[in-house]
C-alpha positions in Angstrom: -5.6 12.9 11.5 -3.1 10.7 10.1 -2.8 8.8 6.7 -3.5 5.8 8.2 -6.2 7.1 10.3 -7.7 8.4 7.6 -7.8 5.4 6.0 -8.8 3.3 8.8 -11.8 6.1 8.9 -12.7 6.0 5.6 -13.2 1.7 5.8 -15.5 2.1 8.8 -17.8 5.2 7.4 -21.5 4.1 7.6 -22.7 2.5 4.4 -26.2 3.1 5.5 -25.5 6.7 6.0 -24.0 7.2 2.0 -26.6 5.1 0.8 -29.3 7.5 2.3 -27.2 10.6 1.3 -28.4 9.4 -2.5 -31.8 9.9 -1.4 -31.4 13.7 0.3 -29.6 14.7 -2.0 -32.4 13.8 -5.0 -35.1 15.1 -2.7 -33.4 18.1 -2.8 -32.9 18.5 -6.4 -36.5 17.6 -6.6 -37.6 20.7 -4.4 -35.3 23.1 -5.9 -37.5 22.2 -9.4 -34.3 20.8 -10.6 -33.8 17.7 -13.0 -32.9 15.0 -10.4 -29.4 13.8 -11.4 -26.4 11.1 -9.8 -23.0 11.9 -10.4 -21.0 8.7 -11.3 -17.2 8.5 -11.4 -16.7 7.8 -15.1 -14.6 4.4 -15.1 -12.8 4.0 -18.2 -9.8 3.5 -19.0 -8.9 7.4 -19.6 -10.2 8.0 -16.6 -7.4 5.7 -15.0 -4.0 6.6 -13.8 -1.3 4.9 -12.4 0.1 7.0 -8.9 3.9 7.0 -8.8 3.8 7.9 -5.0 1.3 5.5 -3.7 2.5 2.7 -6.4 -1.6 1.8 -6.8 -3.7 2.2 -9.7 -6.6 4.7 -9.4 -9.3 6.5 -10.6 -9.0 10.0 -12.0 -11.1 13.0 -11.1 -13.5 12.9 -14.2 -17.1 12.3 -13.4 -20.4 12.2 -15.4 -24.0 13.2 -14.3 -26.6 10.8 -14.6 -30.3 12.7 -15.1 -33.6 10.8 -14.4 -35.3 13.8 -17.2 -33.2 12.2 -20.1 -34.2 9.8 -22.0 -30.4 8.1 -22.1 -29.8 8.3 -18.7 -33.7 7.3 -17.2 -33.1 3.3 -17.1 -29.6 3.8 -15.5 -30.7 6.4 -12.7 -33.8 4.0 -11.8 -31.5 1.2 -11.9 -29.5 2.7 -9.4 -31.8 3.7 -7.2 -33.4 0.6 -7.0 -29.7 -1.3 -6.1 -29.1 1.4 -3.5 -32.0 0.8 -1.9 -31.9 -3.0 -1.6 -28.6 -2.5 -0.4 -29.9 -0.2 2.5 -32.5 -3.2 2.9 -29.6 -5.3 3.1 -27.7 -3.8 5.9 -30.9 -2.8 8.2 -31.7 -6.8 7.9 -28.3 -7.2 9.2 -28.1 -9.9 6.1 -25.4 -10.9 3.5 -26.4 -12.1 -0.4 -24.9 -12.9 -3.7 -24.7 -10.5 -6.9 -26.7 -13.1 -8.3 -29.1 -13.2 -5.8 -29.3 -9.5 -5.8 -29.7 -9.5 -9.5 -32.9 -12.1 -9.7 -34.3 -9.1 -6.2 -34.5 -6.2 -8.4 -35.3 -8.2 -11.7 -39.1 -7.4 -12.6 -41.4 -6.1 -15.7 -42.5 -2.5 -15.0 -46.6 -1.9 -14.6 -48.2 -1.5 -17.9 -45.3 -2.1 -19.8 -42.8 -4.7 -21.7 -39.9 -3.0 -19.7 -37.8 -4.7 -17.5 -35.7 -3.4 -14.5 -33.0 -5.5 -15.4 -32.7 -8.2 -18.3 -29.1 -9.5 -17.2 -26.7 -9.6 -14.3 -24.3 -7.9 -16.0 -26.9 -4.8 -15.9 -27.0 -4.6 -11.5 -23.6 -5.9 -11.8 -22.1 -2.6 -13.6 -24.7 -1.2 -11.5 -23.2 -1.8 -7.7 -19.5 -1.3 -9.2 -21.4 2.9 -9.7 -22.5 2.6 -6.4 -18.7 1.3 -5.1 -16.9 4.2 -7.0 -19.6 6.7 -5.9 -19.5 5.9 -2.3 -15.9 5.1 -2.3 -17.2 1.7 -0.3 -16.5 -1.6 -1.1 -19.8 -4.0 -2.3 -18.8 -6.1 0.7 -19.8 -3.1 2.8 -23.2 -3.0 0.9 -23.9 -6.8 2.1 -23.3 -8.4 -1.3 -20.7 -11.0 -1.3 -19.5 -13.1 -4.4 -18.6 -16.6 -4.7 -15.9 -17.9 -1.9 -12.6 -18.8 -3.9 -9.1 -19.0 -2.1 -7.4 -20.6 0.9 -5.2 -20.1 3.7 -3.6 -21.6 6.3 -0.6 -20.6 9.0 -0.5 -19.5 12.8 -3.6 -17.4 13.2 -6.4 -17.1 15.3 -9.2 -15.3 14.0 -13.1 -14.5 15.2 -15.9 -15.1 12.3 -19.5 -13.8 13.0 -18.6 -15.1 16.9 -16.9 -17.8 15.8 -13.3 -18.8 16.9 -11.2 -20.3 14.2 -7.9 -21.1 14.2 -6.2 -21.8 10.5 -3.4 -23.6 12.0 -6.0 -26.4 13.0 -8.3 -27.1 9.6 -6.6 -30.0 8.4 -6.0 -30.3 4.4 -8.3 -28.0 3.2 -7.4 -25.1 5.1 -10.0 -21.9 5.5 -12.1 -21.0 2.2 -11.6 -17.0 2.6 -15.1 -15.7 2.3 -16.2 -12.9 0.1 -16.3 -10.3 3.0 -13.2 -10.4 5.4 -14.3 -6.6 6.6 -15.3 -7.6 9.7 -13.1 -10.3 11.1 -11.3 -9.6 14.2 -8.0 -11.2 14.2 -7.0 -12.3 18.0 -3.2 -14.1 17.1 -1.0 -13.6 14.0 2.1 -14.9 14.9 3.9 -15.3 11.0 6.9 -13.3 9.7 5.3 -13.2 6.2 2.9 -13.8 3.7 3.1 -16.4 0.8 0.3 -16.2 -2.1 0.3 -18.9 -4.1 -1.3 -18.5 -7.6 -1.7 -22.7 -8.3 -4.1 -24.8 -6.2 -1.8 -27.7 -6.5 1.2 -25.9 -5.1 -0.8 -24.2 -2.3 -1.5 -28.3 -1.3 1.9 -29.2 -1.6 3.4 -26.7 0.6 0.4 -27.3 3.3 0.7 -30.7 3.5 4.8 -30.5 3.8 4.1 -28.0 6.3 6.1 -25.3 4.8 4.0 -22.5 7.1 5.2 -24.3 10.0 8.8 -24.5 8.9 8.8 -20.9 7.9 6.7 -18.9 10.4 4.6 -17.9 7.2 0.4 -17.7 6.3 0.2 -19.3 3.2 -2.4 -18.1 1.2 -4.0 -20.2 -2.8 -5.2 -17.3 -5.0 -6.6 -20.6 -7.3 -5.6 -17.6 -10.5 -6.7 -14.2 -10.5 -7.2 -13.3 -6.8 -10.9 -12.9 -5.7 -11.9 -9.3 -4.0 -12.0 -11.3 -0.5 -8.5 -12.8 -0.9 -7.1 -9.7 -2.0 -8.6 -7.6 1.1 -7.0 -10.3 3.5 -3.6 -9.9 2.0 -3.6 -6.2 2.2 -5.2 -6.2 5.8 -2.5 -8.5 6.8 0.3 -6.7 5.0 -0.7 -3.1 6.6 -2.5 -4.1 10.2 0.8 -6.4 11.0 3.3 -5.0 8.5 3.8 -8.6 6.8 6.1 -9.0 3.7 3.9 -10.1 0.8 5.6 -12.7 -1.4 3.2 -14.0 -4.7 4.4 -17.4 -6.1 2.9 -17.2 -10.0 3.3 -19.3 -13.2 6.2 -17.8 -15.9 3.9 -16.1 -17.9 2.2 -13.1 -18.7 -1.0 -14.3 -17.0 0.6 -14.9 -13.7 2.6 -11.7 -13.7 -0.6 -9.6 -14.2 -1.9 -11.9 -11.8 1.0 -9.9 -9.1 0.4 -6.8 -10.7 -3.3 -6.9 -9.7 -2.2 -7.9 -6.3 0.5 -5.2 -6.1 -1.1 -2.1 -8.0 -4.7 -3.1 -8.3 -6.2 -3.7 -11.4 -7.5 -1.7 -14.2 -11.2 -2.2 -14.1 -11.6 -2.1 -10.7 -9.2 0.7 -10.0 -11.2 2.5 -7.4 -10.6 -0.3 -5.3 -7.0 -0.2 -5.4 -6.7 1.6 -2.3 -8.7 -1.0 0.1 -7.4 -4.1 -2.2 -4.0 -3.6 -3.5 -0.8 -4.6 -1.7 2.1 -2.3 -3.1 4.5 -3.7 -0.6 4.1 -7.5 -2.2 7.3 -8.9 -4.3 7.5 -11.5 -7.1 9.4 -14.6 -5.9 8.8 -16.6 -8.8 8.9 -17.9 -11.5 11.1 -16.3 -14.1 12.5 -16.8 -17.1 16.2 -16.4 -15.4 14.8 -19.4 -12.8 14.1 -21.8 -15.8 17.8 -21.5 -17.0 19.0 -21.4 -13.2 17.7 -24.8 -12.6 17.4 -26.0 -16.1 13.6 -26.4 -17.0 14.1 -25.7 -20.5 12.5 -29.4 -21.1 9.4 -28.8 -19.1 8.3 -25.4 -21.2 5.6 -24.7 -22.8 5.5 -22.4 -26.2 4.1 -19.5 -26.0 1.1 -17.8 -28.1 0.7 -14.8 -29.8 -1.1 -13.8 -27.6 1.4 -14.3 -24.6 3.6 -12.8 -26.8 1.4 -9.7 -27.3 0.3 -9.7 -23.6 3.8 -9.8 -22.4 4.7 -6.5 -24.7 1.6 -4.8 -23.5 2.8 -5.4 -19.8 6.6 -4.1 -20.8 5.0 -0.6 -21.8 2.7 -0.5 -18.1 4.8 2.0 -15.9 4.9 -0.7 -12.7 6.9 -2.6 -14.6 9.9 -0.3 -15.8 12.3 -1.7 -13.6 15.0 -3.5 -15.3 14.7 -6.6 -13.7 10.9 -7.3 -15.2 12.3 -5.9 -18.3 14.3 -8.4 -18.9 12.0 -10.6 -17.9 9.5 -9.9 -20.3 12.3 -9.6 -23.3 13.7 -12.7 -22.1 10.0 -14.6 -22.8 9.7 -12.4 -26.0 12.5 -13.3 -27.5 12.4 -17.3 -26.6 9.0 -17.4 -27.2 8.2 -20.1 -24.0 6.8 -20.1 -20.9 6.9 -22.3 -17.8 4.1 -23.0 -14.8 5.2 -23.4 -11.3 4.5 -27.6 -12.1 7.5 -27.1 -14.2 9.6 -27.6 -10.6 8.5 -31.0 -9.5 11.0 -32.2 -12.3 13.5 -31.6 -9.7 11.3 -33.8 -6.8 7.9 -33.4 -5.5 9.5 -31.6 -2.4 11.8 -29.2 -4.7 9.7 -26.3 -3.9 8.9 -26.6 -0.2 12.8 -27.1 0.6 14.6 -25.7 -1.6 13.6 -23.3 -4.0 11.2 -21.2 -1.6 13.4 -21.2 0.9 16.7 -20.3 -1.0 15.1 -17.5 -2.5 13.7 -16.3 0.6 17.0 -16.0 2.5 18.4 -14.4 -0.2 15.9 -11.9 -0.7 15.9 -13.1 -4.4 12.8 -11.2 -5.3 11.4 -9.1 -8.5 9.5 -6.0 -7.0 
């Protein structure tokens, strides 16, 4: 089988299979005599690496038990069991629901006693990211969805839940990428790459001039960090059609970890990396060189100590050894400013759409 086989095997395994594999498994341990246990992935920070050949960040091999017979363990292994089991309600319904709604399912006061299930979402939130990194599936593919956030628009033709929707023909507003993208079917993607775009207000601009039309492109609003749903559409567009990925982010150390997340995954969520992150994608602006370039010094902003610190932390992260971010992030240490995309409407509202996107595309003028 190949690697991309694999893969493509790996995305399609049952989740209602794994889900009841939890379940033999205990049984099992139950009528060996044994204490019934879960082995979690531990997912900390030591326990994440960053993999030079793949370019992603993942999830090491270190791994705790979970025992229902200890008293530090008992609330998290009933906790568990009670998520997995709403999840396999979930997909035998056929149905879809929030992590809030999910939360408020499994939320009740146990018989007899002051205990709770769960007393906040943050409790069956932690809860579903075990069951992700234990099954090695994403929550999507457990039926839990969170909220919609992102955009996109370009020459596609895709099919929803039996639905026919073309993004080249949704006006304005473009289509609101939907928490689970796992199971649409794409029928036309006629585009010779992809453009994420970190700003709201720059993703409008470049619609309404058309720039996907000009370009052959699929533009695609992050609005910030990338949600899970937008970040699964890039990378199923980058590796089912072997797109380019090109991310358009804000000078600063928040949009450049806003690419690296895109690019390598991030750090909490590593053992997603794989099904989320796009290592193929390049930086295409903006940088500190671009602020001198077209001279934005007047429209900079100062930056904090804390985009001062966060700037050094990202110079030390291995993905970003290359001498070209180096010098970036020296270059913002050392003059102490930053700039957001906004900064290039100085030079006319259309500055971006036709000229600096364009002249950095056909020149390959990228930061990897």
């Amino acid at each position: 089988m190949s690697e991309s086989e694999k893969k493509e095997s790996e995305i399609k395994k049952s989740p209602k299979k794994e889900l009841e594999n939890i379940g033999f498994k205990i049984l099992q341990q139950i009528e060996k005599n044994e204490n019934p246990y879960l082995e979690v992935p531990i997912r900390a920070l030591s326990n994440v690496c960053y993999d030079e050949k793949t370019k992603l960040l993942k999830l090491g091999e270190k791994k705790a038990k979970r025992y229902f017979l200890n008293i530090a363990h008992a609330k998290k292994f009933m906790q568990t069991i009670i998520i997995a089991s709403k999840c396999k309600e979930l997909i035998e319904e056929n149905i879809h629901t929030s992590l809030r709604d999910m939360f408020y399912a499994v939320k009740r006061t146990l018989p007899d006693s002051d205990e709770n299930t769960f007393d906040e979402q943050n409790e069956s939130d932690a809860v579903i990211e075990d069951l992700e990194v234990m099954l090695d599936l994403l929550r999507e593919q457990l039926h839990l969805n969170a909220d919609v956030r992102g955009r996109v628009v370009g020459k596609v033709t895709i099919l929803d839940s039996g639905d026919t929707i073309h993004w080249d023909k949704l006006g304005s507003g473009g289509w609101a990428i939907p928490s689970n993208v796992e199971n649409i079917e794409f029928k036309r993607v006629d585009a010779d790459f992809c453009l994420v775009v970190e700003k709201n207000a720059a993703w409008e601009r470049l619609n309404e001039d058309k720039f996907w039309k000009e370009h052959n492109c699929i533009i695609i609003g992050a609005q910030g960090q990338a949600a899970r749903g937008t970040r699964r559409l890039i990378k199923r567009l980058s590796e089912e059609f072997n797109l380019p990925v090109y991310v358009f982010c804000d000078c600063d150390a928040y949009g450049w970890y806003i690419y690296s997340v895109i690019k390598t995954g991030s750090m909490n969520l590593a053992h997603t990396s794989e099904k989320l992150a796009t290592p193929n994608a390049k930086f295409i602006g903006l940088t500190m060189s671009d602020i001198l370039k077209y001279d934005l010094k007047k429209y900079t902003i100062k930056a904090t100590e804390q985009d001062i610190k966060r700037a050094k932390e990202l110079m030390n992260y291995k993905w970003f050894q290359h001498p070209h971010w180096q010098r970036e992030l020296q270059m913002m240490i050392n003059k102490r400013y930053k700039a957001e995309l906004e900064a290039l409407t100085s030079k006319g509202f259309r500055f971006v759409s036709e000229n600096y996107l364009p002249e950095k595309i056909e020149k390959q003028d990228f930061l990897p």
